[in-house]
N, C-alpha and C positions, 0 to 999 in steps of 0.2 A: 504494500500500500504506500503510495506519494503520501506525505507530509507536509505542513504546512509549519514556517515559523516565520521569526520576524526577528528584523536585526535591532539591537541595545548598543547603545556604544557611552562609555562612562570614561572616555581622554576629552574634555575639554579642548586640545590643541587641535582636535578633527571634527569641529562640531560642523564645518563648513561640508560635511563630507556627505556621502547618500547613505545615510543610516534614517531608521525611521523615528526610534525614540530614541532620547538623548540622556536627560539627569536621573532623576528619582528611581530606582533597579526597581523596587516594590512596585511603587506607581504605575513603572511600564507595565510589569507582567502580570496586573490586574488586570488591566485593561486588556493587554494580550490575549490572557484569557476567556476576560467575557465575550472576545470577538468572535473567540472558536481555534485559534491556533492552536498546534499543539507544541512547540515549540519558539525556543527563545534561542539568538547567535550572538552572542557576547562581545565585545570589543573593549579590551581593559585595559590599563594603562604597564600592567605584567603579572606574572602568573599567580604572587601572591597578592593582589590588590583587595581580594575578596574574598573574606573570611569562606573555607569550602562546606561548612558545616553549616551554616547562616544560611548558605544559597539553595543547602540541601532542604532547608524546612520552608522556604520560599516556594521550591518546586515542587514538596511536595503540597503544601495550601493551597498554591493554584492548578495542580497537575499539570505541569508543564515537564516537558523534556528540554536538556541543552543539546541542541542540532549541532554549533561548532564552534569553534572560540578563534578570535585574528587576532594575529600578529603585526599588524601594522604598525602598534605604537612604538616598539622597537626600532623602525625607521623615522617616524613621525617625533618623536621624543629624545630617541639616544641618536637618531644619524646613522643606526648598523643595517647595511644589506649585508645578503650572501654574495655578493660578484663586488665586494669593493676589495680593490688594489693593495690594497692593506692587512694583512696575512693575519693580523693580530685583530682588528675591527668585525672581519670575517668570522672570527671562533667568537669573540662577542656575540655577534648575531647568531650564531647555532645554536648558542647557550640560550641565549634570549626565545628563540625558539623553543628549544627541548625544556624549557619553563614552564609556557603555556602550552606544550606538548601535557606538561605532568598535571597542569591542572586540568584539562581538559579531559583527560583519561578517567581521573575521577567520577565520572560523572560518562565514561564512553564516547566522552565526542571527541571530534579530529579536530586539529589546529589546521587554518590555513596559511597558505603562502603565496602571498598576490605580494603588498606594495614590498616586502622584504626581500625580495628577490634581486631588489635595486633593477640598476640599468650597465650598459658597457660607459666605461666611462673614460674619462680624456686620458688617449694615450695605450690604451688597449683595445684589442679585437674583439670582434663581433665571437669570433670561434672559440677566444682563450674565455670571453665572460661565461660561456654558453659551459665552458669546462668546470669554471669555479663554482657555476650554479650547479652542475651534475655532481661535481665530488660533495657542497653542502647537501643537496637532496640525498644522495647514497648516506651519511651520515644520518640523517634526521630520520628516514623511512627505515635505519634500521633500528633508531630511537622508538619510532611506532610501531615495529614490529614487538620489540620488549616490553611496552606498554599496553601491548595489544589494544592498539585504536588504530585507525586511519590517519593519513597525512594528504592533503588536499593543496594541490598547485593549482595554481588558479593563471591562467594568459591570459594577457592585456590589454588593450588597444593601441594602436600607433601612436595614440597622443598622452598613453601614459609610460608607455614602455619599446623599448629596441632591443629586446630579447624575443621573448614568445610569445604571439599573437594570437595565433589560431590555434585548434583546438586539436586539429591535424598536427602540426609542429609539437604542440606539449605529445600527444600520445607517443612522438617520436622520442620526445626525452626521455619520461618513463620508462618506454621501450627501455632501452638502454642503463637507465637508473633505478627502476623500481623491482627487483627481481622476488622481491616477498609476496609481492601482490599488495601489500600496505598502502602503495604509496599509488591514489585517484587524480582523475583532473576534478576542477573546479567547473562547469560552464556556466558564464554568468552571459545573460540574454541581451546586457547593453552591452557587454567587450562584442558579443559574436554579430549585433544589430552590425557594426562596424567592421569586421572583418572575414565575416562569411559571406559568399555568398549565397548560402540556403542553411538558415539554423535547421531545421528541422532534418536536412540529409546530415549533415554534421554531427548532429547529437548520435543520427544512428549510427555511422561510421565510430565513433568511439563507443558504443553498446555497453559493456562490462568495466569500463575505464568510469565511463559517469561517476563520481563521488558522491558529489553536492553542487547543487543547481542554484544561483541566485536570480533573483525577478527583480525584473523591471521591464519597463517600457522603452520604446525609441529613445526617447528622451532625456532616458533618466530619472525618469517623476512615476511615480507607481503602476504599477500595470492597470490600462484602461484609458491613462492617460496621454497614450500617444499611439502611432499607426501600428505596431505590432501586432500580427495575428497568432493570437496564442493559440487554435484552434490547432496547425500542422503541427505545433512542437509541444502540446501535450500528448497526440497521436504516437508521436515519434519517441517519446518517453516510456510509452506504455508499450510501445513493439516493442522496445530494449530489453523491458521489464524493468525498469527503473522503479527501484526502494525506498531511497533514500529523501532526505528535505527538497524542499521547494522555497528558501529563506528571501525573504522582500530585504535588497539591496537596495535602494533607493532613494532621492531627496523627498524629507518629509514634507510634501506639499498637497494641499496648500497649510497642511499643519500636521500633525504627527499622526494625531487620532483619523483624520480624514484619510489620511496617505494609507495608514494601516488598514479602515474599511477597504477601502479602493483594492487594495491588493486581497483578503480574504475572498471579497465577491468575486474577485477573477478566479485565484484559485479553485473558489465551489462549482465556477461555471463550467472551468477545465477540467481543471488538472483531479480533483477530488474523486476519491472510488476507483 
């Protein structure tokens, strides 16, 4: 069964960012819940930021699951990706990583890796960043295999990233880097709006790869509210057999609460059952 959650992001330095609710954790996940989600995707400033015991009586009062937990603030906060030129910055961020690897595990969900992945940067190649990024992910996916959770890569779009864009290219990484099976793509529907040219054959080409799916619209503003047909690429989810979440990545527009409706009613119209 598809799943439905919604993104929490509790780093103030990313409030500018597409997540849907922002401050109060309790607040959100009330709300969360009365909406019908069944999960919540965490965004924390690092792994111990949030008591895990605390979050556990949280989840279970409103019966919510944790879907996945980002790593973002790691780049957003400390400056560490996995492809900086910096041999020592580099083990920083794996660390920072296999962090919110161990809290997430807690609780069974996968950490992602979208903006931590960095970019190639001045003075290096496209091939040697592309290497840095494979020996970090061969490390961390063997981190999730010993945690037994999931490790979720996430490609970018050309205007956030010069590494891995498409969803074709990540399955190639993995290939190559994920030999436990641990280690998922990510497919979020505003990177592939921009880099695919058919979400819906795309998702099926990666079939068993699928990890975690984030929503949104063309636009970026929650689903419904802009030209994406969700219709082929719930289709195309359920030929896979896709399990896993369906998490709302998105700017909270025209406000949290609204953005968060907007996205449940798509998922009940699609994706649900």
């Amino acid at each position: 069964m598809i799943k439905s959650a919604v993104t929490i992001a509790l780093v103030p330095q990313i409030k500018t960012g597409p997540w849907i609710f922002w401050e109060n954790l309790e607040e959100s996940m009330r709300k969360t819940a009365e909406l019908g989600f069944d999960a919540i995707e965490l965004f924390t400033a690092s792994g111990n930021a949030i008591n895990p015991e605390s979050l556990k009586i949280l989840m279970n009062q409103y019966k919510l699951q944790l879907a996945a937990v980002g790593t973002g603030a790691g780049k957003v906060i400390h400056g560490l990706t996995l492809t900086d030129a910096d041999n020592t910055i580099r083990k920083k961020a794996i660390a920072f990583v296999q962090e919110m690897m161990e809290f997430g595990a807690l609780f069974g969900a996968p950490a992602i890796i979208g903006s931590m992945q960095g970019n190639v940067t001045q003075g290096n190649t496209h091939t040697n960043s592309i290497g840095l990024l494979a020996e970090a992910l061969h490390v961390l996916d063997q981190h999730a295999t010993s945690l037994g959770v999931k490790l979720i890569y996430e490609p970018l779009n050309r205007y956030e990233s010069n590494l891995i864009r498409t969803v074709e290219e990540g399955m190639v990484l993995i290939s190559k880097v994920g030999q436990s099976g641990s280690l998922k793509l990510l497919c979020d529907l505003f990177h592939m709006n921009i880099e695919e040219t058919n979400i819906a054959e795309a998702l099926r080409k990666c079939g068993a790869m699928v990890g975690h799916v984030h929503l949104a619209d063309s636009n970026r503003k929650p689903a419904g509210l802009g030209h994406t047909d969700f219709q082929p690429i719930a289709a195309a989810l359920k030929d896979i057999a896709y399990q896993g979440f369906i998490s709302a990545e998105a700017l909270p527009l025209p406000d949290s609460s609204k953005a968060a409706k907007h996205t449940i009613d798509v998922f009940n119209r699609y994706f649900k059952g």
